[in-house]
C-alpha positions in Angstrom: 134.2 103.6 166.9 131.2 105.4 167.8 128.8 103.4 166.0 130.2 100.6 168.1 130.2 101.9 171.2 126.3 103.1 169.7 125.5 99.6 169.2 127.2 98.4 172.9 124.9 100.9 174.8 121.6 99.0 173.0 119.8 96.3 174.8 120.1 92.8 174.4 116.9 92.3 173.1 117.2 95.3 170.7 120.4 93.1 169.1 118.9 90.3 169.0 115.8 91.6 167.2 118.3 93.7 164.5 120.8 90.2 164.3 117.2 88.4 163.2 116.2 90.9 160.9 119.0 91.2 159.0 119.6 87.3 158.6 116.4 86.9 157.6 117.1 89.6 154.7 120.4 87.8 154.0 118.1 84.6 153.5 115.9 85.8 151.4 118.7 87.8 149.1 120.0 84.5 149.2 116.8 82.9 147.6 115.7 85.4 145.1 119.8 84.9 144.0 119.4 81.3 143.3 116.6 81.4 141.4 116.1 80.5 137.5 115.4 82.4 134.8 114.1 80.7 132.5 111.8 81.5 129.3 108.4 80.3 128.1 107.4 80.3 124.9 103.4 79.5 124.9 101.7 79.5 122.0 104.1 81.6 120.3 104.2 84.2 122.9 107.4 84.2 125.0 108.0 86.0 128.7 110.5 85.6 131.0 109.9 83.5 134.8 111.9 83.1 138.0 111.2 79.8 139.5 112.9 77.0 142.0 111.7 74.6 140.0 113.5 71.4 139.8 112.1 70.1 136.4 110.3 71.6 133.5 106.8 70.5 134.5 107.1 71.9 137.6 108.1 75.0 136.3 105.3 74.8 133.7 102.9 74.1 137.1 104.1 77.6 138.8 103.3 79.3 136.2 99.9 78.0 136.2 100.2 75.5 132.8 99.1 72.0 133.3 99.5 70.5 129.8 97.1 68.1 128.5 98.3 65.0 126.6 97.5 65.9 123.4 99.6 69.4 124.0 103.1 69.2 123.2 106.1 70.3 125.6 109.6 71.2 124.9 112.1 69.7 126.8 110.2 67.2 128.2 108.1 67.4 131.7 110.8 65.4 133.4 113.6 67.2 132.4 116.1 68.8 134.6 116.2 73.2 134.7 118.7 75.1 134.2 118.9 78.6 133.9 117.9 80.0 130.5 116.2 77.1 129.4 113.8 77.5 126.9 110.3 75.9 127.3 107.5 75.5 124.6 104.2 74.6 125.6 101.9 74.6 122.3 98.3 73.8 123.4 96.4 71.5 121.0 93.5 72.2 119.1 90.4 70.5 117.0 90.8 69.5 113.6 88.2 68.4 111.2 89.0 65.4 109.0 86.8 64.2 106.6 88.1 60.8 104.6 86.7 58.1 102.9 83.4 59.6 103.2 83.8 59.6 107.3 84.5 62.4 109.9 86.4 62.3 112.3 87.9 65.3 115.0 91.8 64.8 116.0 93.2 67.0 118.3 97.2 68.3 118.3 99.3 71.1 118.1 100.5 70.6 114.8 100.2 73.2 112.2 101.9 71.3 109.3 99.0 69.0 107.6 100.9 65.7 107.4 101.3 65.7 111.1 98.1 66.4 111.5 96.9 63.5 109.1 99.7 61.4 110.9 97.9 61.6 114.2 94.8 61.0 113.1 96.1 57.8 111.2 95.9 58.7 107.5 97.6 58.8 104.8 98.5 60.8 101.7 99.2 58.3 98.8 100.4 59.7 95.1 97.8 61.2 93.2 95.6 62.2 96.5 94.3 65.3 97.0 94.0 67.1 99.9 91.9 70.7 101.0 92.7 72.7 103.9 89.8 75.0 105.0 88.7 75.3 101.4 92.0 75.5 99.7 93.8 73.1 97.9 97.1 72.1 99.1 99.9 71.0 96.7 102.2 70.4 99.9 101.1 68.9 102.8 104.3 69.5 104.5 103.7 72.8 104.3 103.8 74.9 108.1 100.5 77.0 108.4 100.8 80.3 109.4 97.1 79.7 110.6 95.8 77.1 112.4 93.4 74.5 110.1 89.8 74.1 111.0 88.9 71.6 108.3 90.8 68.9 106.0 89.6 67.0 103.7 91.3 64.1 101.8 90.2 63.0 98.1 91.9 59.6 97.4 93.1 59.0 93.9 92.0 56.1 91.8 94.4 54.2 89.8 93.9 53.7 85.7 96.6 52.7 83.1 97.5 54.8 80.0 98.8 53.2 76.7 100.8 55.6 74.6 103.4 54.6 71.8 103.6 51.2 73.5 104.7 52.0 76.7 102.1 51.5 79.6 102.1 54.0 82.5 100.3 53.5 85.8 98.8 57.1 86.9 97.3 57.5 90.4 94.8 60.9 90.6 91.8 62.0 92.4 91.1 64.7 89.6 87.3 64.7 88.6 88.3 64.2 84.3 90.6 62.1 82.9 92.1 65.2 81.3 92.9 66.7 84.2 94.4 63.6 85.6 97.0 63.8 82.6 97.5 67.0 83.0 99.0 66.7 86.5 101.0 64.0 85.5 102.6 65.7 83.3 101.1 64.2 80.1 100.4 67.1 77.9 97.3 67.0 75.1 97.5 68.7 71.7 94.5 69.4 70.3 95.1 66.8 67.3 96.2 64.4 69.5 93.6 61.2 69.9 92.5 60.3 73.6 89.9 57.4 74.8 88.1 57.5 76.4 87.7 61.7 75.8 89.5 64.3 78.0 86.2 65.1 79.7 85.5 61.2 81.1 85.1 61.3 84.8 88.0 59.8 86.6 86.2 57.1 88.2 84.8 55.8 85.1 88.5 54.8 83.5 90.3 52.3 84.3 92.1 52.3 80.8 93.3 55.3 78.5 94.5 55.3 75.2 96.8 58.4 73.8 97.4 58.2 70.2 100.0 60.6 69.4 99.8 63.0 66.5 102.6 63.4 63.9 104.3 66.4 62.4 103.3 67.0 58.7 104.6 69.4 56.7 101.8 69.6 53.5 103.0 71.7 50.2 99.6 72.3 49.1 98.4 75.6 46.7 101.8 76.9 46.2 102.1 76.9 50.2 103.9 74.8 52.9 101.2 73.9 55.5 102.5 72.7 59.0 99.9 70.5 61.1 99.6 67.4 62.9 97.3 64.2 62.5 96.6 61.3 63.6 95.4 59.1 60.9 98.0 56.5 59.8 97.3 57.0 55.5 97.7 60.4 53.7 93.9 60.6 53.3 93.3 60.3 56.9 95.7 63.0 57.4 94.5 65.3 54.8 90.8 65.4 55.8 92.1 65.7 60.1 94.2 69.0 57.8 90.9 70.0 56.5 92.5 70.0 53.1 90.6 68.4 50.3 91.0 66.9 47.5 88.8 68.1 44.4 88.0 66.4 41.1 90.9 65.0 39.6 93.7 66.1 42.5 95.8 63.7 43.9 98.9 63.2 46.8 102.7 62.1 46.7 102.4 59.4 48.7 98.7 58.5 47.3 96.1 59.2 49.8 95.7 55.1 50.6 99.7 54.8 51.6 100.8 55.9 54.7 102.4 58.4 56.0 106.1 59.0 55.0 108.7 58.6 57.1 109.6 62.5 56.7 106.0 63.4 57.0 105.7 65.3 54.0 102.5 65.3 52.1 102.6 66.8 47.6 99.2 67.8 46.7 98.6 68.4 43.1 95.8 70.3 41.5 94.0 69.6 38.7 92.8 73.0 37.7 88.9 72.7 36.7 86.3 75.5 36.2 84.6 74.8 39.7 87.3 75.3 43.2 85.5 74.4 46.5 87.3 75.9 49.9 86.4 74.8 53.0 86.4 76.9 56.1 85.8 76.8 59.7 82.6 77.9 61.6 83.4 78.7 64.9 81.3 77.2 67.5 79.6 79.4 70.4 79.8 78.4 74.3 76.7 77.9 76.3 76.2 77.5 79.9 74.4 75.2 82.4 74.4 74.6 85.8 76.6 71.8 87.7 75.1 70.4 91.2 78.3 68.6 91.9 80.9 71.7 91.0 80.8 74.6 93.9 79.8 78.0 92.9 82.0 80.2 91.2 83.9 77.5 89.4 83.2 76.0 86.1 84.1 73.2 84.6 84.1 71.8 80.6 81.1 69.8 80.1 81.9 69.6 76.4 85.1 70.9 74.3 82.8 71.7 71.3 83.9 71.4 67.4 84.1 73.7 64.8 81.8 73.7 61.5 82.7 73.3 58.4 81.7 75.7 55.4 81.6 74.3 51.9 81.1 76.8 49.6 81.7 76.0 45.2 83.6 78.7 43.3 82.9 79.3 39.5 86.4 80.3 37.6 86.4 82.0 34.5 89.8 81.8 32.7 90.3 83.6 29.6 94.1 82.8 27.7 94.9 81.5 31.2 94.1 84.5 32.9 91.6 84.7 35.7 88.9 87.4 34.8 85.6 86.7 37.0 85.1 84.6 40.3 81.3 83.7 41.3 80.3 81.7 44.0 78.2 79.1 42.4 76.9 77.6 46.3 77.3 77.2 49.9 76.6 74.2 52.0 77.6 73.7 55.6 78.8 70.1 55.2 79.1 70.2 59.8 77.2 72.0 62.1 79.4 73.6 64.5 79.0 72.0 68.1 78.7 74.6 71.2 81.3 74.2 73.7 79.1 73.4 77.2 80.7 74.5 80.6 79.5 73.8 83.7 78.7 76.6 86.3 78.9 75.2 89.9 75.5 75.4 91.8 77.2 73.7 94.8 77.4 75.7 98.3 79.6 74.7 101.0 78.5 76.9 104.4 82.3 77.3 106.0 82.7 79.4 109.0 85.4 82.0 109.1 87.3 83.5 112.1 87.0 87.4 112.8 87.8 89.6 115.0 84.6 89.6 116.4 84.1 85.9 116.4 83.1 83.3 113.8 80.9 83.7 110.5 79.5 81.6 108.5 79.6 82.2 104.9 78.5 80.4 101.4 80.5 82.7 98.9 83.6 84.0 98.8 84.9 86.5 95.8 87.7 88.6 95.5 86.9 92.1 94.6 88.9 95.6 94.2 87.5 98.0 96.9 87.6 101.7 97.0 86.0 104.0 99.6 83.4 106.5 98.9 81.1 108.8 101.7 78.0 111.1 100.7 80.6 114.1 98.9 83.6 112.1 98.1 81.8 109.6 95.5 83.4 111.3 92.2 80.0 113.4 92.1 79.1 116.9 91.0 77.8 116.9 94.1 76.7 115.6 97.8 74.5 111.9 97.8 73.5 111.6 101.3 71.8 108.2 100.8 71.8 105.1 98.9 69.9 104.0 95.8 67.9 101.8 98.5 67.1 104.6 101.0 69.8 104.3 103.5 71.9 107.0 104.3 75.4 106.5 103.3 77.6 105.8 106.1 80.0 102.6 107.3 78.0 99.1 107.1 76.5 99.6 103.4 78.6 98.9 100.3 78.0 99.4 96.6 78.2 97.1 93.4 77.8 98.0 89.7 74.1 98.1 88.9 73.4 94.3 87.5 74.9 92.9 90.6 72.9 95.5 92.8 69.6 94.1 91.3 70.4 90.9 92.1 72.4 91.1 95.6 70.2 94.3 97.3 70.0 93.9 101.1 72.4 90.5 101.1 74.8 90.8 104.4 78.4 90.5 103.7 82.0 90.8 105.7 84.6 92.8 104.5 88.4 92.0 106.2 89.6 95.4 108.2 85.8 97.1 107.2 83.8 94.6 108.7 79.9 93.7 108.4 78.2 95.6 105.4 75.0 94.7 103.1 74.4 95.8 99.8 72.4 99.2 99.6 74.2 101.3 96.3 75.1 101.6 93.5 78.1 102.9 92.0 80.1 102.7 88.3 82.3 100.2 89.0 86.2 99.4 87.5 85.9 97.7 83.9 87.8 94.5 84.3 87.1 93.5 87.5 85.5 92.8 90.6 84.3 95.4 92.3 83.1 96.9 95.8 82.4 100.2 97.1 82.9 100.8 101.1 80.8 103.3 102.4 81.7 106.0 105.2 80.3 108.9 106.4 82.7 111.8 105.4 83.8 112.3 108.8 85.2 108.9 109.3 85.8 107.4 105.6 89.1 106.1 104.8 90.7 105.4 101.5 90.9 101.3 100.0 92.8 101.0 96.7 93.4 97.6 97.0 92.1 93.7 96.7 90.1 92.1 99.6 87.8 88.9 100.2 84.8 89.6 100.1 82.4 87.0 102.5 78.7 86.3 101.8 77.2 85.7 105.1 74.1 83.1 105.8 71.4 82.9 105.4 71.9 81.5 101.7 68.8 83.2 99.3 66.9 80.9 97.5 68.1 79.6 94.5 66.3 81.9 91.9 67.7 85.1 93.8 71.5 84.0 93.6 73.3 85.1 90.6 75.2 82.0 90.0 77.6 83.6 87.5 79.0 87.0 87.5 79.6 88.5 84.4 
């Protein structure tokens, strides 16, 4: 009652200012009450909005979002808001595509590469291959967790196989015809028969042969021998065995019949004063380089063939009994062939996305890093600097001493070290790859673990890069 009789003493104008006041608060509790709340989700980052918005592309225009037509928006712009709608907004982004020996840029928000092929018009048939920043990718439905900078699509070239009468269409973009098979699931023994050879580029086929070896089972010297051939007579078989016949021996089947059914081969020895035994020479592997293959990968050039050793073996028998063995003469009736693989000489510059913006790199190599600093290097004692004069501190890394002579002074990046260049040398892990990250001791910290290791550009001249490391 007092307040009243309070409020009947004021003046009208005094009322009339407080009735004003307090309408206008009711108003705007009103408004901030019938807002929305909805939720925006914009590049993967979400946070929460009160709007009067009508639609969602108003809403996406008060928050200060005007999507382009490339980006992609969830509901639709038109769409009606309600409270706790959910609205997507992923911005789109460049994407190199390089097809059919063109290049072209597409722009989207996709992270899953057959979308992004979609909307730039291509794509994928059976057998095509397809690279993703570097990296081959089996599954091009497959959602990125990173957004691609580069794709690149190989397209597969169709050739027919012929194997145990049955003609199969294969469609691959693998560089041999080997390696086509292989991915279609066509598996090679090594006594199988293929032509053109396993190691024929791809684009030179257009028709392969696969002759099928058979099981044999050969009772041969008081021994059951278990190989395969591909010869259709017994003799064929034999000599693809490497089993010989000598002097008066013969076969059950004769060597001129074919092959039994069961695929068992008798040999009977005539027992004679001189025994020749053949063995294998194995065959070494050489090296040379490959423009077309990109460093640090190698690839079979040749498959190689072993040797074959003749060598003629005086018996002396005396009432039956073997007494003295000399070896009358060897002759190496086959030289062995070296296997020849290719060691790529190819760099591809790709740029890589750091914290502290993009690189560009021409080798990448995984390596197990540890941590050392001038007295924690597994030393008697303290090493304040490098073996090229530098003291040891973050931003200079060491290598075993062969790569050291052949790397010094070449820039690198390291994932969580960062930009380093190769000043020391250290003793290395036997078995792998290794890199030492050095600290000072007041700030090193410990790596027992695999990274990437980047090679930053410039690239040195070919004689200064160690194009395979051993």
């Amino acid at each position: 009652m007092k307040i009243l009789a309070w409020v009947r003493r004021l003046p009208g104008k005094v009322l009339m200012t407080i009735a004003t006041t307090l309408a206008l608060i009711g108003l705007a509790l009103i408004y901030h009450a019938t807002a929305k709340v909805v939720v925006f989700v914009v590049d993967g980052q979400s946070f929460d909005l009160r709007t009067h918005a009508r639609t969602v592309g108003a809403a996406l225009h008060a928050a200060g979002f005007d999507p382009a037509l490339e980006d992609r928006v969830s509901p639709p712009t038109e769409s009606e808001l309600r409270t706790g709608t959910t609205i997507r907004l992923d911005h789109a982004y460049p994407v190199i595509i390089k097809f059919e020996g063109e290049t072209q840029t597409v722009y989207t928000p996709e992270t899953a590469p057959a979308n992004i092929l979609a909307a730039a018009d291509v794509r994928l048939y059976p057998g095509d291959r397809l690279w993703v920043d570097g990296r081959r990718l089996t599954d091009s439905t497959e959602v990125l967790e990173i957004r691609p900078s580069r794709m690149r699509v190989e397209r597969a070239v169709a050739f027919t196989l012929e194997q145990d009468g049955v003609t199969q269409v294969i469609h691959s973009a693998a560089p041999t015809l080997g390696e086509a098979l292989w991915e279609a699931g066509v598996v090679l023994l090594e006594s199988d028969r293929l032509i053109p050879g396993p190691e024929s580029p791809i684009t030179a086929v257009s028709r392969a042969e696969l002759i099928r070896s058979r099981s044999l089972l050969i009772e041969v010297d008081g021994s059951l021998v278990r190989t395969r051939a591909v010869g259709p007579t017994v003799g064929e078989a034999l000599a693809e065995a490497g089993i010989a016949l000598i002097g008066f021996d013969y076969t059950k089947p004769g060597v001129d019949n074919p092959i039994p059914a069961d695929g068992t081969i008798h040999v009977i020895r005539v027992r004679e004063e001189v025994q020749v035994e053949l063995e294998p020479l194995f065959f070494n592997t050489v090296y040379q380089p490959a423009s077309d293959v990109e460093i640090d990968n190698y690839q079979v050039l040749d498959t190689g063939a072993y040797g074959v050793l003749a060598s003629w073996i005086r018996i002396r028998l005396e009432n039956g009994e073997e007494v003295d063995r000399v070896v009358d003469d060897q002759v190496q009736v086959m030289e062995p062939q070296p296997r020849v693989v290719g060691y790529g000489t190819k760099i591809i510059v790709r740029t890589l996305n750091t914290p502290g913006g993009s690189v560009e790199y021409w080798r990448a190599v995984s390596m197990y890093a540890t941590a050392y600093s001038p007295c924690h290097s597994a030393a008697d004692r303290c090493y304040p600097n490098t073996s090229s004069g530098k003291p040891v501190q973050k931003g200079v890394v060491a290598f075993v001493l062969r790569w050291y002579l052949k790397m010094k002074g070449l820039p690198l990046y390291i994932p969580g070290y960062g930009y380093a260049t190769v000043e020391d040398v250290g003793g290395g892990i036997p078995g792998r790859y290794w890199i030492d990250l050095g600290y000072s001791d007041d700030d090193i910290v410990s790596w027992n673990q695999w990274v990437t290791v980047y090679f930053l550009t410039p690239i040195p001249p070919a004689d200064a890069i160690p194009w395979i490391l051993d």
